[in-house]
C-alpha positions in Angstrom: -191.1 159.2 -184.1 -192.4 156.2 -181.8 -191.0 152.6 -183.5 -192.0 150.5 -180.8 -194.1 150.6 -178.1 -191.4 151.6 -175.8 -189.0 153.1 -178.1 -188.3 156.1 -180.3 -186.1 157.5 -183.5 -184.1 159.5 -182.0 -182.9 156.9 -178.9 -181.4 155.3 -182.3 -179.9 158.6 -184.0 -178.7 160.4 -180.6 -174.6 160.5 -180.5 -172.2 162.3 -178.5 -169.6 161.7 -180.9 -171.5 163.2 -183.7 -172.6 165.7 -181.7 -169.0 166.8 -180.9 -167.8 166.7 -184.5 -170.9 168.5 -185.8 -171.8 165.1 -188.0 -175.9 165.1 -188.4 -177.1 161.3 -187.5 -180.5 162.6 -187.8 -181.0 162.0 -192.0 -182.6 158.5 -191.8 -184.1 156.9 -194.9 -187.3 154.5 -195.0 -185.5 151.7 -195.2 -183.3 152.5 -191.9 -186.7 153.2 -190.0 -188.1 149.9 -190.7 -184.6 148.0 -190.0 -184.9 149.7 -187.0 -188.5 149.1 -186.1 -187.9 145.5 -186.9 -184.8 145.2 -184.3 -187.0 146.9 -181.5 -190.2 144.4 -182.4 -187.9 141.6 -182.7 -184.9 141.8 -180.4 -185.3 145.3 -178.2 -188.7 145.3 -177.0 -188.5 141.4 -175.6 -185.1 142.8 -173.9 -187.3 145.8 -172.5 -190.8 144.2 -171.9 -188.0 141.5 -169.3 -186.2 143.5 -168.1 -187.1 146.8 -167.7 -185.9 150.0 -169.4 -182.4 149.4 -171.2 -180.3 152.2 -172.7 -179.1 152.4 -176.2 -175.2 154.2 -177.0 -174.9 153.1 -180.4 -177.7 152.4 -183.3 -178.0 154.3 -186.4 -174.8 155.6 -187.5 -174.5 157.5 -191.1 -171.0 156.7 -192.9 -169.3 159.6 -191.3 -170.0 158.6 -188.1 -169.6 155.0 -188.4 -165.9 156.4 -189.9 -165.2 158.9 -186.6 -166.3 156.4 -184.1 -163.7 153.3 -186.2 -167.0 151.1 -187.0 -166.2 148.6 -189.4 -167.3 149.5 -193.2 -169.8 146.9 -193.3 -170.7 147.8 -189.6 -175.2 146.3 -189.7 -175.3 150.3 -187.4 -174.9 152.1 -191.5 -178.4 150.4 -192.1 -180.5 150.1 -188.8 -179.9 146.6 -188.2 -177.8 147.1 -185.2 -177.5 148.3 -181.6 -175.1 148.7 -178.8 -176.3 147.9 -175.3 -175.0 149.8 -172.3 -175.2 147.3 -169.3 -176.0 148.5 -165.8 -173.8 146.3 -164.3 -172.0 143.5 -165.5 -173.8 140.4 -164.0 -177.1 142.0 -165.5 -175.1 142.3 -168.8 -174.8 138.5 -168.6 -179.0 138.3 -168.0 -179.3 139.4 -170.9 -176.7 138.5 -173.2 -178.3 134.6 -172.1 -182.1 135.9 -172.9 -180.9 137.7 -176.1 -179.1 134.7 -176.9 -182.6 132.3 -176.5 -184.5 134.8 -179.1 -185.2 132.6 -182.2 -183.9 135.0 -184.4 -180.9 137.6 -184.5 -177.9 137.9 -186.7 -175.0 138.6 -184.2 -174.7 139.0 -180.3 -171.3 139.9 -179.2 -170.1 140.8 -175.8 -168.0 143.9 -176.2 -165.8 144.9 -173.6 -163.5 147.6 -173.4 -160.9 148.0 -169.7 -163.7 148.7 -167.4 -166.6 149.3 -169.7 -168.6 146.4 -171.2 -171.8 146.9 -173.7 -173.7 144.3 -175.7 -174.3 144.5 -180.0 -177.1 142.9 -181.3 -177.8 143.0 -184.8 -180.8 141.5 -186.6 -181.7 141.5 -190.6 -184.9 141.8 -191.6 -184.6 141.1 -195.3 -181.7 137.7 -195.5 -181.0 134.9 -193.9 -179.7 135.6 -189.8 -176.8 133.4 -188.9 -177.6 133.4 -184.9 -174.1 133.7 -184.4 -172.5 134.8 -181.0 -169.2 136.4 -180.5 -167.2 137.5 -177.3 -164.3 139.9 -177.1 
């Protein structure tokens, strides 16, 4: 299912951790879909239409993957408001962790980064008030 011009359901739903555990990320309600949709019209497709193609390695996660993966139990992935970036290479990372953070509206943008391995969140509500707040690890 196509949610924005340039992305698609499953990009949001595909996990190699739930894949490995035999956890199905694929049983999305409405309401996910149009969380989703919302972070691709409002925060993804900007970052694409910019910069070019971007990858996703986290978005939708169900409770039992959010659980396997040690997501926080609020973690904005349970409902489609969230997504991890991967970066291609850490100064581009920094492109656009500075254009996501000129959007007008977001929720959170945190720099996540892990030994060698760095990846942006972005989260985004589409029903609330969005704090604009940044974070860095």
């Amino acid at each position: 299912m196509q949610i924005s011009k340039n992305f698609c359901l499953s990009e949001f739903t595909r996990s190699d951790t739930a894949k490995r555990l035999g956890i199905n990320n694929d049983n999305v309600d409405m309401e996910v879909v149009l969380n989703l949709a919302f972070l691709c019209h409002m925060v993804l497709q900007p970052l694409r239409d910019r910069f070019g193609p971007i990858t996703i390695s986290s978005g939708f996660r169900t409770k039992a993957l959010n659980q396997a993966v040690g997501g926080a139990p609020n973690s904005q992935h349970l409902t489609g408001e969230a997504a991890d970036i991967s970066l291609p290479s850490w100064q581009e990372g920094k492109e656009y962790f500075r254009y996501l953070s000129s959007l007008p509206i977001y929720d959170q943008l945190i720099w996540e980064q892990r030994t060698t391995t760095c990846w942006i969140h972005i989260s985004i509500k589409r029903l609330g008030t969005n704090r604009r707040q940044i974070l860095s690890d």
